[in-house]
N, C-alpha and C positions, 0 to 999 in steps of 0.2 A: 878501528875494530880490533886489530892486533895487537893494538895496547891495552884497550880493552880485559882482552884473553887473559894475555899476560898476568896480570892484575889479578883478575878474577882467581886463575892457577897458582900465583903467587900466594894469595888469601889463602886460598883452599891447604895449600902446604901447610902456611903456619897455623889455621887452626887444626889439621890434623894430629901434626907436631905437639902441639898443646893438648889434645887431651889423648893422647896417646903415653907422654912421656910419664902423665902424673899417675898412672897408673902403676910404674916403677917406685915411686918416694912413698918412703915409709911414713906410715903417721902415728908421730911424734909420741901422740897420746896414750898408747899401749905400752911403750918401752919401759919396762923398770919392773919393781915389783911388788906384788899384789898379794896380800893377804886379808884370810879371810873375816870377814867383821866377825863371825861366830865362832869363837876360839875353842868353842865344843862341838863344831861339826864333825857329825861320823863321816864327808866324803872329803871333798877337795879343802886343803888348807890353804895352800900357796900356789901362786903363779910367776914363774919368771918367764917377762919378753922382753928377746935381743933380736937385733938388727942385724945380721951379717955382713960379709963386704959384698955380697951382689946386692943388700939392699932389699933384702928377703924379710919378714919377721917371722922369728920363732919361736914356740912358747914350748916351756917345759911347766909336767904340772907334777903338784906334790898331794897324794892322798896320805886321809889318817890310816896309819898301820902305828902297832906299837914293838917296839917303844919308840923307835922314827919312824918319821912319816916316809912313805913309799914314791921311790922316784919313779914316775912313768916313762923316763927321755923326754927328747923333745922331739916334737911336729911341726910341719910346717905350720904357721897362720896367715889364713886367705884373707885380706880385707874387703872392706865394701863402702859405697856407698851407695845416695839414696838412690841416686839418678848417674847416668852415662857420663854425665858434665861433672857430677861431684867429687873433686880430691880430697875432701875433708872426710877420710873415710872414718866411720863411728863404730862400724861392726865387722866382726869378724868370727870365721870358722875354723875349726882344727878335729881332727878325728884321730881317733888312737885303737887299733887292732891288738889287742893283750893276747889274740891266742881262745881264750874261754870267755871274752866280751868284748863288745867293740863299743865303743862312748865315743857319741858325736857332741861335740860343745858348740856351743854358739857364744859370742861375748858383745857387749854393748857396753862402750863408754859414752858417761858426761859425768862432769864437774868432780874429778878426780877420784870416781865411784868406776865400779868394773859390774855390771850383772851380768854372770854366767849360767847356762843351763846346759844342764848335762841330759843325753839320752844313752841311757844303755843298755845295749841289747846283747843277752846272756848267747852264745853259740855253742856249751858246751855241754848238752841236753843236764845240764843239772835239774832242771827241774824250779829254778830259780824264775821271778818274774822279772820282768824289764821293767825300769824305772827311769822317772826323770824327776832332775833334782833342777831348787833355781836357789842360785846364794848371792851375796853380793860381796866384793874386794875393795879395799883401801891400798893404797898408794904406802908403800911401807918407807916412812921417811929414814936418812941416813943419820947413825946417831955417830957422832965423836966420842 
């Protein structure tokens, strides 16, 4: 019976362990950078995600302004998956507080495609409506 236990509390650790850990590792798939299919988009053009050394992802986004496009910094990015067991995380969240709006994004990767959606919500009684926008990003290959 006490080997038993053993065993059983043994087990218990290492799946613990296991879906605990993978909640730390970055997925893979977000990292790099994303530009936007619609090269005449009035909102987001570009997206760059890094990995830091705690193993964090973070995205910085680039709006059109002219004549460069407008650096927002960067935010953290929360990942997800579908379920409590999935590491293969596919979505993720990042919010940005400007001060006069606050834009929550949502992101969804497959097959080296990003779809983004922005929500934003005006705080600085302008008068302005809140919008949500949805684009899709490309993988911006490195050229030599």
């Amino acid at each position: 019976m006490l080997k038993r236990s053993l065993k059983i509390i043994a087990a218990t650790g290492i799946l613990t362990t296991a879906l605990i850990s993978p909640a730390l590792a970055v997925p893979a798939d977000f990292i790099g950078t994303w530009v936007n299919k619609d090269a005449n988009t009035p909102n987001i053009t570009r997206l760059v995600i890094t990995s830091g050394s705690d193993n964090k992802l973070k995205i910085q986004v680039f709006g059109k302004c002219h004549p460069s496009d407008c650096d927002w910094g960067t935010a953290p990015l929360l990942t997800y998956g579908i379920n409590v067991q999935d590491i293969n995380h596919k979505h993720a969240t990042a919010n940005y507080n400007k001060g006069f709006a606050n834009s929550f994004l949502t992101l969804g990767t497959a097959r080296q495609e990003v779809l983004l959606q922005g929500y934003t919500q005006f705080l600085d009684n302008s008068g302005r409506q809140n919008y949500y926008s949805r684009e899709y990003f490309h993988k911006q290959t490195r050229v030599r």
